[in-house]
Each structure stands twice: as C-alpha cells, then as structure tokens.
MITI-944242 format. One record per residue (C-alpha): x, y, z. Coordinates in steps of 0.5 Angstrom, whole numbers, plus 500, padded with zeros to 3 digits. Each point is the difference from the previous one (the first is absolute). Layout:
N
R   xx   yy   zz
R    X    Y    Z
...
This chain:
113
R   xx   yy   zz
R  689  657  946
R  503  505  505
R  496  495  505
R  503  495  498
R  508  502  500
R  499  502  507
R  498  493  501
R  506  498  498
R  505  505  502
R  497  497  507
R  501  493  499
R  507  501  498
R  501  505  505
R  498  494  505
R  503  494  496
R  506  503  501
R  501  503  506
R  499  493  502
R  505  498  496
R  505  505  502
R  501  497  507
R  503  493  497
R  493  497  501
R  495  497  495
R  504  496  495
R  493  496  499
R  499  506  495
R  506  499  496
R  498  495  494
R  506  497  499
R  501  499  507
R  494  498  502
R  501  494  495
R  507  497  502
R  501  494  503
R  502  500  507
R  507  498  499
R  500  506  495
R  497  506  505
R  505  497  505
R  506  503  495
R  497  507  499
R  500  506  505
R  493  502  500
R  500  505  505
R  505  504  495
R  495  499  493
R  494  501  503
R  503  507  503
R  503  501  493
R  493  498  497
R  497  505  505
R  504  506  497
R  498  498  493
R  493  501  502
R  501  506  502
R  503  502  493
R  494  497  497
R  496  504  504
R  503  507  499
R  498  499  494
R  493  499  501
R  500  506  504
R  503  503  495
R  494  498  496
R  495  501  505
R  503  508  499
R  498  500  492
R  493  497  501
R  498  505  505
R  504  506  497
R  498  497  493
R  507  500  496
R  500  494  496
R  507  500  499
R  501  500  508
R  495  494  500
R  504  496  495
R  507  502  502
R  498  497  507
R  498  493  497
R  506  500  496
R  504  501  505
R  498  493  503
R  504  496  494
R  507  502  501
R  499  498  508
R  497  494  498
R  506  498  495
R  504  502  505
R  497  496  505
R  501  494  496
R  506  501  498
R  503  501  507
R  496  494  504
R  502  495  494
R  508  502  501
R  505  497  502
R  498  497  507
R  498  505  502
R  496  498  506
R  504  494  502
R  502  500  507
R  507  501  502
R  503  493  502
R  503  500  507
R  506  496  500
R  508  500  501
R  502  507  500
R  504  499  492
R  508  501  501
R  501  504  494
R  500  507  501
C-alpha cells in the first residue's frame, strides 16, 4: 500500500506542477469537452493553475497518509484520506461559480465611475 500511495503522490506532483505554469487544459475534463466556441470564453491559463493548486492539496493530503502508513497511525492515514472531501466539494463549488473563469471582455472603457 505504501508503494502504491507514493505512486500517487508523484503523479499528482507531476500533474500538477504541469498545471501550475497555465498549461495542460487537455487534462481538465470539463474542459477538455467544451466545444471550441466554448474554450474561447474561458480563461484557461488561470484554471489550470487554479486546478494546479487544488492538486497540491490533494496531495498534501496523501502525504499526510503516506506518513500514517509508514509510522502505522490508522487515525493519521484516514485523516489524510478524508481531507481529500472538503478540497473536493470545494473544488466544485468554486469551479462551477458564477463565471468564474470567463474571460474579461475588452471593450470601450464603462463611462461609470
């Protein structure tokens, strides 16, 4: 099991440090999806490095059970897991908000202060 959760503490680690310089968009599945006329609104640079930092979360976590496996504290190693819930509601929650990842429009400056 220990090898297994290292095995994936590197492959977020790797995934998102790729999505933390704005690029990999193919790997976000919603996205990935979107018809071009879509993508075009979206600004993908800022959800993938926000997709980037969620990873890093999720593996914090994982390390967090790597740590109960090795010193064998069961408590830690559910914690770790569990963790992985509120980050992922959060994600959702966050990522379907209200446009939030829109791209600004450039037009006329608004004449309202």
């Amino acid at each position: 099991m220990i090898f297994l959760t290292i095995l994936m503490i590197l492959l977020f680690l790797g995934l998102s440090l790729y999505l933390l310089q704005g690029k990999g968009g193919f790997l976000i599945a919603g996205y990935n999806t979107m018809s071009a006329e879509e993508k075009a609104d979206i600004d993908e640079e800022a959800l993938c490095v926000f997709m980037g930092k969620m990873m890093i979360a999720i593996t914090v976590c994982f390390i967090i059970s790597l740590i109960g496996e090795i010193v064998n504290i069961d408590p830690l190693i559910y914690a770790g897991y569990l963790l992985t819930i509120p980050i992922l509601i959060f994600m959702i929650i966050y990522t379907n908000g209200y446009q939030r990842f829109k791209k600004k429009r450039e037009g006329p400056p608004s004449r309202h202060p």
